[in-house]
Biopython code that builds the backbone (N, CA, C, O; Angstrom):
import numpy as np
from Bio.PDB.StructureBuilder import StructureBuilder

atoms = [
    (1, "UNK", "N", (130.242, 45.085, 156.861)),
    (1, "UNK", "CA", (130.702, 45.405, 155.530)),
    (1, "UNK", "C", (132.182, 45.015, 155.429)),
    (1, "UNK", "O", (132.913, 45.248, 156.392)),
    (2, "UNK", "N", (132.701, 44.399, 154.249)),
    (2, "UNK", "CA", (134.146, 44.149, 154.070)),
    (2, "UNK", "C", (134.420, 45.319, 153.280)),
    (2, "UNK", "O", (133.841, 45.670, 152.252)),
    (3, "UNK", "N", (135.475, 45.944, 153.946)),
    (3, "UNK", "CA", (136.078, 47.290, 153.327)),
    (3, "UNK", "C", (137.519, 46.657, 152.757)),
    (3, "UNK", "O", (137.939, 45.532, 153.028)),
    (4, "UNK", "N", (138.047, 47.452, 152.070)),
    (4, "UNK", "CA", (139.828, 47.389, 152.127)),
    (4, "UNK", "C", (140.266, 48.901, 152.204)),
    (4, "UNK", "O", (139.870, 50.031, 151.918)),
    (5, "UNK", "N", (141.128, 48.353, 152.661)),
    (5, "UNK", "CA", (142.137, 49.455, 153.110)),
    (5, "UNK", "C", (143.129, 49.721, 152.617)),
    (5, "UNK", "O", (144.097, 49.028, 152.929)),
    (6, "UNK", "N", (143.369, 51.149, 151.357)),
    (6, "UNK", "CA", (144.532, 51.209, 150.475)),
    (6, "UNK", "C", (145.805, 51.563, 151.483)),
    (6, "UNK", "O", (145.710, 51.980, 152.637)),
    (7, "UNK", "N", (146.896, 51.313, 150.815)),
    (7, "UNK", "CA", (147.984, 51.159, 151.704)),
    (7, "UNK", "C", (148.462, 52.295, 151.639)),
    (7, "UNK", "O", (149.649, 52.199, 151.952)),
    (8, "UNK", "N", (148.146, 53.547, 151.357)),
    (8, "UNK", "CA", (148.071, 54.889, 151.580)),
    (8, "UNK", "C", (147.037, 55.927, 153.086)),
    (8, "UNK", "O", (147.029, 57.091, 153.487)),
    (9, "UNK", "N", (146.181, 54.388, 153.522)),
    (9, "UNK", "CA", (145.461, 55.082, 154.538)),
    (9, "UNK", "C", (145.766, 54.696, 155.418)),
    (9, "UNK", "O", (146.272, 53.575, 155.474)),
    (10, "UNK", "N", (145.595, 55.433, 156.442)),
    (10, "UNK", "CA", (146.098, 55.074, 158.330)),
    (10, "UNK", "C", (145.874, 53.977, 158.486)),
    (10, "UNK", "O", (144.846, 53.727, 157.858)),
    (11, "UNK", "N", (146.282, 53.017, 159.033)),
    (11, "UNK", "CA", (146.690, 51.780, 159.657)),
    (11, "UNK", "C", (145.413, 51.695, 160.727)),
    (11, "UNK", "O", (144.546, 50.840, 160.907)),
    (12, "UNK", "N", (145.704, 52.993, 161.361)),
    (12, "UNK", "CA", (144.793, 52.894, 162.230)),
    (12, "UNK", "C", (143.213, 52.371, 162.295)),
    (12, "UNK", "O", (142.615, 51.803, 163.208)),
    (13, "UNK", "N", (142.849, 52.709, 161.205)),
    (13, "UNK", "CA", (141.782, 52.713, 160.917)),
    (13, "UNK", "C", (140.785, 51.137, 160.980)),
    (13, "UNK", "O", (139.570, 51.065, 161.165)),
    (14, "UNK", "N", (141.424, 50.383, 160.837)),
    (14, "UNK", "CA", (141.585, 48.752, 160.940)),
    (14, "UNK", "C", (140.463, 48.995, 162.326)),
    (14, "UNK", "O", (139.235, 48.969, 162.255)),
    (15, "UNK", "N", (141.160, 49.193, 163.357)),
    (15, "UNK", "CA", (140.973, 48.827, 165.113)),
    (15, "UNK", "C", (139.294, 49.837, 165.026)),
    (15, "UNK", "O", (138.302, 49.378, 165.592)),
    (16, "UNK", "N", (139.240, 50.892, 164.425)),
    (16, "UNK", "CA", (137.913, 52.001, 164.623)),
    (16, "UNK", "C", (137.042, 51.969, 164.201)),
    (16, "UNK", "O", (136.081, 52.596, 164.649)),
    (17, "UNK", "N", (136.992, 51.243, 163.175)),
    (17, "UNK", "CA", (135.643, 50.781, 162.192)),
    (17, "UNK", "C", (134.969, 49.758, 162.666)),
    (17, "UNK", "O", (135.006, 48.581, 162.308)),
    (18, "UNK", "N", (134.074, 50.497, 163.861)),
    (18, "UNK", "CA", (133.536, 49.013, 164.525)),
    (18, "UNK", "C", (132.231, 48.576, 163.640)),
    (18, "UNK", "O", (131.423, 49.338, 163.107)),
    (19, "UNK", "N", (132.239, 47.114, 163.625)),
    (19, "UNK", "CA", (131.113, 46.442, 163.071)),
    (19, "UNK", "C", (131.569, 45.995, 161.797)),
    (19, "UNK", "O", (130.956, 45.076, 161.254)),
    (20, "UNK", "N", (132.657, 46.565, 161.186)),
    (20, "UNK", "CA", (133.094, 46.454, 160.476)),
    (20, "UNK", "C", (133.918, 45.172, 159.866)),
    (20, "UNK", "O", (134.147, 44.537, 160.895)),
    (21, "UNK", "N", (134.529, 44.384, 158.724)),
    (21, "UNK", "CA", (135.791, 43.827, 158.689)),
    (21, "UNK", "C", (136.686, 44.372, 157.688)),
    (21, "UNK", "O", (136.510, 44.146, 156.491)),
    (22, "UNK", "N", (137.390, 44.897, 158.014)),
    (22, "UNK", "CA", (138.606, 46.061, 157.635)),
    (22, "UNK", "C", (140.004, 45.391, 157.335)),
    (22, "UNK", "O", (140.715, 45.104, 158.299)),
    (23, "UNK", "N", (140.555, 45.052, 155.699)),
    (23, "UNK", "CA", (141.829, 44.453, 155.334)),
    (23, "UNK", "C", (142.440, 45.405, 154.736)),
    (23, "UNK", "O", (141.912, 46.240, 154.002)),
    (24, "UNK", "N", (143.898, 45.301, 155.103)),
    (24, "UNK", "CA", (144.764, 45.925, 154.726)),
    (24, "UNK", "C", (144.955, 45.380, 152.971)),
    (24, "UNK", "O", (144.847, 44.218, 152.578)),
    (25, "UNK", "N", (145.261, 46.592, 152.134)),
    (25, "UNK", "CA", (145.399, 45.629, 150.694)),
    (25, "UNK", "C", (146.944, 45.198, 151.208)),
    (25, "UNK", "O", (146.901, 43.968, 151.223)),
    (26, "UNK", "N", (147.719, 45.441, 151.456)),
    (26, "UNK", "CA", (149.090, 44.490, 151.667)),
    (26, "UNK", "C", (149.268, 43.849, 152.733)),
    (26, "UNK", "O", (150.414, 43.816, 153.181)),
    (27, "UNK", "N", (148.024, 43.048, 153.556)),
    (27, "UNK", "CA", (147.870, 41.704, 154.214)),
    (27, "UNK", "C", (146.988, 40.636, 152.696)),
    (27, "UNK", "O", (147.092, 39.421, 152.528)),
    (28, "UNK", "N", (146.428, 41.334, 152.089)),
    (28, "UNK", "CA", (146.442, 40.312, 150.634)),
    (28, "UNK", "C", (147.368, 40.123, 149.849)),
    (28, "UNK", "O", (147.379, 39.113, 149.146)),
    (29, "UNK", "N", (148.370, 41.069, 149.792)),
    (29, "UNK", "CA", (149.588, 40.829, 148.731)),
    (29, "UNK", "C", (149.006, 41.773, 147.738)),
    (29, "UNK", "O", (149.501, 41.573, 146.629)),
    (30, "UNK", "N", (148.224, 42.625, 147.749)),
    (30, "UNK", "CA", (147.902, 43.378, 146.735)),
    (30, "UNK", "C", (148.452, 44.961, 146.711)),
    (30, "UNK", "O", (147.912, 45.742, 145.928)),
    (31, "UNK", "N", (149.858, 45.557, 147.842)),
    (31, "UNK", "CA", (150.630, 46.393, 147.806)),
    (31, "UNK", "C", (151.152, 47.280, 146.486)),
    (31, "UNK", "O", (151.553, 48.436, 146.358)),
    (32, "UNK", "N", (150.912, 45.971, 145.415)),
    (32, "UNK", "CA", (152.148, 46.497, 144.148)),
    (32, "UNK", "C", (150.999, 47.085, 143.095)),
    (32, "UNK", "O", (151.132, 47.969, 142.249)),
    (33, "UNK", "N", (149.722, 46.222, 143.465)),
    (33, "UNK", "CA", (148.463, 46.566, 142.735)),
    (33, "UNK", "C", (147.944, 48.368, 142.155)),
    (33, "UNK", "O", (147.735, 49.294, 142.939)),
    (34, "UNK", "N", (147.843, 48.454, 140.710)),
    (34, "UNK", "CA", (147.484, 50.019, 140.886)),
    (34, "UNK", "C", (146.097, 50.098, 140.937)),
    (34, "UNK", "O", (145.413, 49.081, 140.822)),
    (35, "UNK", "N", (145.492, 51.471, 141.136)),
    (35, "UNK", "CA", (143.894, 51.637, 141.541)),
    (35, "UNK", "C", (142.942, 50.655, 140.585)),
    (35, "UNK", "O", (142.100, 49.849, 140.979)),
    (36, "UNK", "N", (143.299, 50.943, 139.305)),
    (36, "UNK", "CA", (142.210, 50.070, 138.694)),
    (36, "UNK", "C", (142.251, 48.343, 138.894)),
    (36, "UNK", "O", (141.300, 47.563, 138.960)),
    (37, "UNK", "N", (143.375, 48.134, 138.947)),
    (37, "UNK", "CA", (143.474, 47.054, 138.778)),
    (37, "UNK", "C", (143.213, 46.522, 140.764)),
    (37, "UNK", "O", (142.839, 45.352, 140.849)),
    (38, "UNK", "N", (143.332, 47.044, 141.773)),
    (38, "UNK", "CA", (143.415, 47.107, 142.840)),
    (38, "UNK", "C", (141.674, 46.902, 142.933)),
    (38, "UNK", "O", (141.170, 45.836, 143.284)),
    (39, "UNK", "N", (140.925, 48.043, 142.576)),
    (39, "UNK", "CA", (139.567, 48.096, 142.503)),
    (39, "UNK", "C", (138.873, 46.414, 142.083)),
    (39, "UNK", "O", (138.091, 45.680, 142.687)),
    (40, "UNK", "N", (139.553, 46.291, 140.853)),
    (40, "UNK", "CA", (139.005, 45.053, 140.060)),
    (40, "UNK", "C", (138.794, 43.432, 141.012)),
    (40, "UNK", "O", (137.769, 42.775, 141.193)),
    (41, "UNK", "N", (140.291, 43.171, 141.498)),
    (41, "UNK", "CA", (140.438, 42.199, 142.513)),
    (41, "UNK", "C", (139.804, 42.451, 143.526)),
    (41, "UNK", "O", (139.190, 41.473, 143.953)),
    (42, "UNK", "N", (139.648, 43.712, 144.315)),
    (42, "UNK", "CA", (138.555, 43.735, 145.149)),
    (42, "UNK", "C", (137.540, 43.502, 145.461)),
    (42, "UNK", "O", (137.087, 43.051, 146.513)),
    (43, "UNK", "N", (136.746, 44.037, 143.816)),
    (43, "UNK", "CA", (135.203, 43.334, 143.603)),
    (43, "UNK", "C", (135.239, 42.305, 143.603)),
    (43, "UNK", "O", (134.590, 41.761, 144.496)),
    (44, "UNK", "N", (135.954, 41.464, 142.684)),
    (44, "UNK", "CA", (135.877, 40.062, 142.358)),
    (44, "UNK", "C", (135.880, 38.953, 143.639)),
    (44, "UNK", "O", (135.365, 37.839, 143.724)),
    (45, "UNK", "N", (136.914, 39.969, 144.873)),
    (45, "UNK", "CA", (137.176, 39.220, 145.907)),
    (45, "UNK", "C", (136.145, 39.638, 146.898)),
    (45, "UNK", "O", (136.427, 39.064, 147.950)),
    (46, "UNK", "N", (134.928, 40.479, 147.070)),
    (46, "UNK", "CA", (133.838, 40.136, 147.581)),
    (46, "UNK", "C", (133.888, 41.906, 148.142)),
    (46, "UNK", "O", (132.844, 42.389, 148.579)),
    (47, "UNK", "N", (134.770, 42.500, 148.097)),
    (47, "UNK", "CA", (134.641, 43.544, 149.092)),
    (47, "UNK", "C", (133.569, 44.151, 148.814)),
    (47, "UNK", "O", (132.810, 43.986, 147.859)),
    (48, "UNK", "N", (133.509, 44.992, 149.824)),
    (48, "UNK", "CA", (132.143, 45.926, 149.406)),
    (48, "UNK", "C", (132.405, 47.588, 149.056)),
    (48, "UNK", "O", (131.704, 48.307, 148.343)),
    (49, "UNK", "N", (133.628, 47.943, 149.786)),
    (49, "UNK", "CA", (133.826, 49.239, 149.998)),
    (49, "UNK", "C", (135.686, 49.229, 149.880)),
    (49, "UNK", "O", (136.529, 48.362, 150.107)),
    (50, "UNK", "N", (135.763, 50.796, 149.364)),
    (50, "UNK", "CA", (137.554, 50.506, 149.422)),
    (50, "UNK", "C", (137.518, 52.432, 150.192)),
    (50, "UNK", "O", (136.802, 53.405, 149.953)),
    (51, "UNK", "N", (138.444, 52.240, 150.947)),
    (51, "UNK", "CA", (138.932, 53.195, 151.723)),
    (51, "UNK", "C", (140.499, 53.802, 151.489)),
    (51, "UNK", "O", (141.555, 53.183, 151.619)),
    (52, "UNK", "N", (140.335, 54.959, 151.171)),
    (52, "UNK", "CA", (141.884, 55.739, 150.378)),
    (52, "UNK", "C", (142.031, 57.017, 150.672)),
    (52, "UNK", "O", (141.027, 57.711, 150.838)),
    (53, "UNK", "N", (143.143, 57.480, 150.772)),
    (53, "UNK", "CA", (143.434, 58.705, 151.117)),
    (53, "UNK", "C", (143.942, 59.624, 149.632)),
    (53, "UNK", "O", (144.446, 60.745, 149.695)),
    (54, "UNK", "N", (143.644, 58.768, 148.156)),
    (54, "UNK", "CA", (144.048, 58.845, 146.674)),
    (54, "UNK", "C", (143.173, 60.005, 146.363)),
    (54, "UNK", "O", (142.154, 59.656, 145.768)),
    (55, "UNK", "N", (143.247, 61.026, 146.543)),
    (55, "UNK", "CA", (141.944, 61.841, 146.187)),
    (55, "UNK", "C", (141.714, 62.279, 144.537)),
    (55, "UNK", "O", (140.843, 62.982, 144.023)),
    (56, "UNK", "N", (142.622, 61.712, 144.073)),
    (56, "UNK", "CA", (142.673, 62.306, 142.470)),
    (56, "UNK", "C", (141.691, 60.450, 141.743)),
    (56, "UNK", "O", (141.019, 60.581, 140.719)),
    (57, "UNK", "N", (141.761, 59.194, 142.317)),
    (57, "UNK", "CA", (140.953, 58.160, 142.147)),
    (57, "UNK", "C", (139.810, 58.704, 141.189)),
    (57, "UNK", "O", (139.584, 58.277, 140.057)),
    (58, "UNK", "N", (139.122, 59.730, 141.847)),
    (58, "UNK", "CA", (137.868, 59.641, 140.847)),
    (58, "UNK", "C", (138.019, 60.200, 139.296)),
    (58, "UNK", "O", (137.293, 60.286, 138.305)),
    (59, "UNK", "N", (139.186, 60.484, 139.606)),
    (59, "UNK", "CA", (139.530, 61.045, 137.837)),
    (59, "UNK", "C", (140.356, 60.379, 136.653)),
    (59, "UNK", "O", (140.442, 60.514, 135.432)),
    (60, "UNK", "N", (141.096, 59.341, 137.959)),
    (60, "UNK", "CA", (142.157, 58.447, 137.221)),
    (60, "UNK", "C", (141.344, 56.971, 136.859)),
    (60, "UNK", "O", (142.004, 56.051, 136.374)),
    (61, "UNK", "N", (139.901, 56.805, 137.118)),
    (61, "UNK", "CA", (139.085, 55.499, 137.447)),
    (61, "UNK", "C", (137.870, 56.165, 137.318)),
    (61, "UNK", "O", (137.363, 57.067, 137.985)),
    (62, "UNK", "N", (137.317, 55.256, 135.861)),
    (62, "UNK", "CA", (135.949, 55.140, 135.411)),
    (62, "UNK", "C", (135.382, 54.579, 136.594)),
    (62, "UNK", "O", (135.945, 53.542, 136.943)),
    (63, "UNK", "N", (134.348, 54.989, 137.383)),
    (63, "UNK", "CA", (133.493, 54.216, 138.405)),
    (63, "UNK", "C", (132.179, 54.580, 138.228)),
    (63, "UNK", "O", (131.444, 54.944, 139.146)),
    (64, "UNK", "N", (131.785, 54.469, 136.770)),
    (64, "UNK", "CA", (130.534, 54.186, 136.155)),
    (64, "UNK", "C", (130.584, 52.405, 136.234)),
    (64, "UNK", "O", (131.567, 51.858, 135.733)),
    (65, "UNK", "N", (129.660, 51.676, 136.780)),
    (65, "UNK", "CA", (129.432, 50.514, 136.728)),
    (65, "UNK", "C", (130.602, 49.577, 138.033)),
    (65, "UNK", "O", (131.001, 48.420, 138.160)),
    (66, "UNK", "N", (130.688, 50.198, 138.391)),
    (66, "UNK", "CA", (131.605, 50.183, 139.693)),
    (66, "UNK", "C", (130.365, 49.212, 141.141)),
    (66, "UNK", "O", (129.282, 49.648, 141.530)),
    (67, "UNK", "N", (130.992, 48.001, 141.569)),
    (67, "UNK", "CA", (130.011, 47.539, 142.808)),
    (67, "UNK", "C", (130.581, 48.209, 143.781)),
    (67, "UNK", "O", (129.950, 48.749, 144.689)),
    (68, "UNK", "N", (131.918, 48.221, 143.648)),
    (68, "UNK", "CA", (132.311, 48.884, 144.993)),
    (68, "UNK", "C", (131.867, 49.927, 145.604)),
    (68, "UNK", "O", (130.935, 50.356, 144.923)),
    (69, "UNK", "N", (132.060, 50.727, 146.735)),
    (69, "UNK", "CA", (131.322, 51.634, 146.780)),
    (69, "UNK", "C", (133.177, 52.344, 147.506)),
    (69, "UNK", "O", (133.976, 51.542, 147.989)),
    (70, "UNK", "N", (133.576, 54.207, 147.398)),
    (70, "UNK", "CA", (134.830, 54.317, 147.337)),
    (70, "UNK", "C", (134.239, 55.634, 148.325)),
    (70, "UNK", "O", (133.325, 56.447, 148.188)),
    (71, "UNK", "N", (135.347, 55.357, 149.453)),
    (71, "UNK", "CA", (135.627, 56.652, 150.595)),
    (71, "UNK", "C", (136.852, 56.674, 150.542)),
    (71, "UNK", "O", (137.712, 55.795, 150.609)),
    (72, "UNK", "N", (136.882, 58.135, 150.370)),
    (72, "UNK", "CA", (137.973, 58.978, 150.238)),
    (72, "UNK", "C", (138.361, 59.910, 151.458)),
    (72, "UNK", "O", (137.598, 60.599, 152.135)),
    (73, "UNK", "N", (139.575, 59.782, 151.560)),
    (73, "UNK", "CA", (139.915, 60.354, 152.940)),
    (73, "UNK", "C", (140.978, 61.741, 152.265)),
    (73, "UNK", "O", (141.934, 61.486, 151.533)),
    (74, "UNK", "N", (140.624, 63.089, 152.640)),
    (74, "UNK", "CA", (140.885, 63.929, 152.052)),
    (74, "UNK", "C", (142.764, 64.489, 152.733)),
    (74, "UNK", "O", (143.508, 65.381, 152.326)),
    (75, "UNK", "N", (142.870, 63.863, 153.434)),
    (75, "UNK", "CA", (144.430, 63.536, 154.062)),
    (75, "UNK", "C", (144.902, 61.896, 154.449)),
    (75, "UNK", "O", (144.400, 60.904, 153.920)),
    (76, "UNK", "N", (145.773, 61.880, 155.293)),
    (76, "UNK", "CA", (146.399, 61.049, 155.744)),
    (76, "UNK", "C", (146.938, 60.675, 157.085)),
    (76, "UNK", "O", (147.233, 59.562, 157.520)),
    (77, "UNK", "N", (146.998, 61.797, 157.616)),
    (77, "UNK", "CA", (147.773, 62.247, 159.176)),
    (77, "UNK", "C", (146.978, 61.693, 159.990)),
    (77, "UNK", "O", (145.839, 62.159, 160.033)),
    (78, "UNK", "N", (147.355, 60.418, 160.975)),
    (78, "UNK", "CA", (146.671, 60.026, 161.428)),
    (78, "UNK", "C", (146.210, 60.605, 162.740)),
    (78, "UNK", "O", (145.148, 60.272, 163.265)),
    (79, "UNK", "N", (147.152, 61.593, 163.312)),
    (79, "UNK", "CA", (146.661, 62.669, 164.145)),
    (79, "UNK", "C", (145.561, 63.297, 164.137)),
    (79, "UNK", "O", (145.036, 63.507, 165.230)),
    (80, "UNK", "N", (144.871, 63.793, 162.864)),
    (80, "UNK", "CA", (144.202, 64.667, 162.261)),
    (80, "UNK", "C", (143.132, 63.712, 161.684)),
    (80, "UNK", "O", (141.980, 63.930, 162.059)),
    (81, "UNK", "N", (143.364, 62.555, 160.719)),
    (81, "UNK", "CA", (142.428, 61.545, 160.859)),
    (81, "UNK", "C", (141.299, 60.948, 162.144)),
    (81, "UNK", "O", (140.079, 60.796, 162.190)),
    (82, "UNK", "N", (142.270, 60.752, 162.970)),
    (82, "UNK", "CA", (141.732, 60.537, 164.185)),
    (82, "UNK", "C", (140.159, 60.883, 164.677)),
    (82, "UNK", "O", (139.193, 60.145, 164.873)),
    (83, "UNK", "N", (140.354, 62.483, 164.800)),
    (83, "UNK", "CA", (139.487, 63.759, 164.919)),
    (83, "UNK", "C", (138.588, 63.584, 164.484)),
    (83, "UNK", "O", (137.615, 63.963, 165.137)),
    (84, "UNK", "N", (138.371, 63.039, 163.382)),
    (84, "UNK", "CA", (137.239, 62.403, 162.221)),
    (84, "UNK", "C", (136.570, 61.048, 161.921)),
    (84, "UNK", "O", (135.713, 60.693, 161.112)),
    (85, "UNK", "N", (137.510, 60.226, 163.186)),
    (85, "UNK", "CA", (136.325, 59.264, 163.007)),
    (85, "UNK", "C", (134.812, 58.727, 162.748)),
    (85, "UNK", "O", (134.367, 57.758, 162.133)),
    (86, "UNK", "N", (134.287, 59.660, 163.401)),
    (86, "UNK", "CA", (132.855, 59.959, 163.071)),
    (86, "UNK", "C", (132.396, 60.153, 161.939)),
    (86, "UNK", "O", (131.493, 59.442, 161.499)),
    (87, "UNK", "N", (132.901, 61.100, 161.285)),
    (87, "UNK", "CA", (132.406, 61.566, 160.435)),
    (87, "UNK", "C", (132.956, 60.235, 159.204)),
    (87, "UNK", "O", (132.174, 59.800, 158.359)),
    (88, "UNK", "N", (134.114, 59.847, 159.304)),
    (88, "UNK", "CA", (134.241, 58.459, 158.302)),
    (88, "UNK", "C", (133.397, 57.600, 159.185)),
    (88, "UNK", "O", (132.212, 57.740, 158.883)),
    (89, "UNK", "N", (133.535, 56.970, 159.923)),
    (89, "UNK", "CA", (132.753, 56.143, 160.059)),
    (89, "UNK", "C", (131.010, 56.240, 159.331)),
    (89, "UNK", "O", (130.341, 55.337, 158.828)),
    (90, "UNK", "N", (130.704, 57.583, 159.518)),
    (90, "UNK", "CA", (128.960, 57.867, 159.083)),
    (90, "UNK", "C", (129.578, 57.577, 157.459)),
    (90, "UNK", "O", (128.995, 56.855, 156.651)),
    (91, "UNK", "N", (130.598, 58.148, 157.240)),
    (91, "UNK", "CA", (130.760, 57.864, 155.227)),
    (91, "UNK", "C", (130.047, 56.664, 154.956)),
    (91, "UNK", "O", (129.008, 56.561, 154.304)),
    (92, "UNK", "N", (130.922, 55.461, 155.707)),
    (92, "UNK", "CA", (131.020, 54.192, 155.392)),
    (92, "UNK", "C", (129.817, 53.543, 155.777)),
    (92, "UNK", "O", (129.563, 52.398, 155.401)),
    (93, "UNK", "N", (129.138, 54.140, 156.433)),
    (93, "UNK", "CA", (127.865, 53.454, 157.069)),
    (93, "UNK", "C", (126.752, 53.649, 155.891)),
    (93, "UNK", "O", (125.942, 52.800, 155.519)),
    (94, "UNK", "N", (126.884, 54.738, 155.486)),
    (94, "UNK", "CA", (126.207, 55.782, 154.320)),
    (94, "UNK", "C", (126.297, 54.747, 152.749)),
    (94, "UNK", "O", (125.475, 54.735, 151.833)),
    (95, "UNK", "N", (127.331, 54.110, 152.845)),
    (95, "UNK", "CA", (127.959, 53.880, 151.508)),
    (95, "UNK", "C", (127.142, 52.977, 151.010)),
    (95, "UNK", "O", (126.689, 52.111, 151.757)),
    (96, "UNK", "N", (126.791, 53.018, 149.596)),
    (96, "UNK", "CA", (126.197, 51.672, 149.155)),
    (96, "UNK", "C", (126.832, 51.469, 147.273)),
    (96, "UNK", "O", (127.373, 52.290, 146.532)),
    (97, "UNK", "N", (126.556, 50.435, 147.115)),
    (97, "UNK", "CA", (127.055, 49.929, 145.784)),
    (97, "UNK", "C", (127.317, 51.223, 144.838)),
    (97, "UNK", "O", (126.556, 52.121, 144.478)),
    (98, "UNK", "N", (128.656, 50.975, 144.581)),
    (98, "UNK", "CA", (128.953, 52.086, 143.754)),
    (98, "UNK", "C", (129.050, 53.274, 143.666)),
    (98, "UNK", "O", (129.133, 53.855, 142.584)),
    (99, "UNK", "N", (129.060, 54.082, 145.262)),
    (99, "UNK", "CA", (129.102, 55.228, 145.155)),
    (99, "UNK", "C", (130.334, 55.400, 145.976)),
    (99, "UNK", "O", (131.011, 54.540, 146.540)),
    (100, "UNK", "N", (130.512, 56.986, 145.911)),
    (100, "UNK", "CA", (131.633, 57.498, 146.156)),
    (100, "UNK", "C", (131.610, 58.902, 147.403)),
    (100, "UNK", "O", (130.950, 59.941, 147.376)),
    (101, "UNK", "N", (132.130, 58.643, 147.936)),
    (101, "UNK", "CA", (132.203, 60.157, 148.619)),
    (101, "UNK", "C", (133.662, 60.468, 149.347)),
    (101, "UNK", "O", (134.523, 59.605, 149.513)),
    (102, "UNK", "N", (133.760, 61.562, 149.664)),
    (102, "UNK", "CA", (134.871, 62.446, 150.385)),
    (102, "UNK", "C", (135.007, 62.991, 151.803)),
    (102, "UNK", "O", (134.165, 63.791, 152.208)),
    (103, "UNK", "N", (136.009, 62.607, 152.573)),
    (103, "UNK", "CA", (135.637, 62.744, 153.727)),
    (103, "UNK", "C", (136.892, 64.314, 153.661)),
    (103, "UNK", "O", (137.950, 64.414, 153.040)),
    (104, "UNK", "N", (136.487, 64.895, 154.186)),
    (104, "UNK", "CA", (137.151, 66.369, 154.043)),
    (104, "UNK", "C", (137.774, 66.544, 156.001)),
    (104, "UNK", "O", (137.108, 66.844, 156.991)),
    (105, "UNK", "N", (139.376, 66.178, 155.868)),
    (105, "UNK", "CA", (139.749, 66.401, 157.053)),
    (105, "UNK", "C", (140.861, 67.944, 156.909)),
    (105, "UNK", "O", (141.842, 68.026, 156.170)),
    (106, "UNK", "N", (140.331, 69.052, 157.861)),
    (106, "UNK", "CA", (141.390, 69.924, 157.872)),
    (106, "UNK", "C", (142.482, 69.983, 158.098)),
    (106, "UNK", "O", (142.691, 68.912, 158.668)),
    (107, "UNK", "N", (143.823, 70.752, 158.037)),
    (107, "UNK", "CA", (144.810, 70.764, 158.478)),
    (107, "UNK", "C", (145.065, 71.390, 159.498)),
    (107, "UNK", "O", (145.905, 72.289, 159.549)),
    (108, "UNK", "N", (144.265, 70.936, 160.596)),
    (108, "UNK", "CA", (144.594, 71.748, 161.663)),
    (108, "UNK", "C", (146.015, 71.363, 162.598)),
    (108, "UNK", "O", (146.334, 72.068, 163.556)),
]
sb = StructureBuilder()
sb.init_structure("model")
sb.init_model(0)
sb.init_chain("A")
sb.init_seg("    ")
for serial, (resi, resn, name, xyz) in enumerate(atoms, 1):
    if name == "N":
        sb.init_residue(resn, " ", resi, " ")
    sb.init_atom(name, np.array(xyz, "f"), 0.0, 1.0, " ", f" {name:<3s}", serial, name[0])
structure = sb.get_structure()
């Protein structure tokens, strides 16, 4: 699956998503890009899935008619991210056209 990777989510995440091909949006030049318009070039540019730590996205972005499919990472800390690979990874495995889900990491 080609994911992107908003420039709000762990870096890390690139190297853990095995099977995966995982781009940073600012190794495209798409850094300055906002969600909708970020979303839009994405589809157009083939991705399949977008990965964000934006948790307010589903309210700021119609994703009725949406190909992408959107995981949400309910923090950022890549300490604490970490912990949860699994459970993102199953998100993304899970994901199909146009849907959305939440990956819920605690603050421990």
């Amino acid at each position: 699956m080609l994911i992107l990777l908003d420039n709000n989510a762990p870096r890390g995440l690139v190297s853990v998503l095995v099977g995966h091909q995982v781009v940073e949006a600012r190794d495209r030049g798409w850094a300055t890009l906002q969600n909708g318009d970020l979303l839009l070039v994405a589809e157009r540019s083939g991705f399949e899935l977008f990965l964000t730590a934006d948790r307010n996205i589903r309210y700021q972005q119609s994703l009725a008619g949406r190909k992408i499919a959107i995981v949400v990472l309910s923090q950022l800390r890549w300490r604490l991210v970490r912990r949860k690979i699994p459970a993102i990874a199953a998100a993304v495995d899970a994901a199909s056209t146009g849907s959305f889900s939440e990956v819920d990491i605690p603050f421990e």
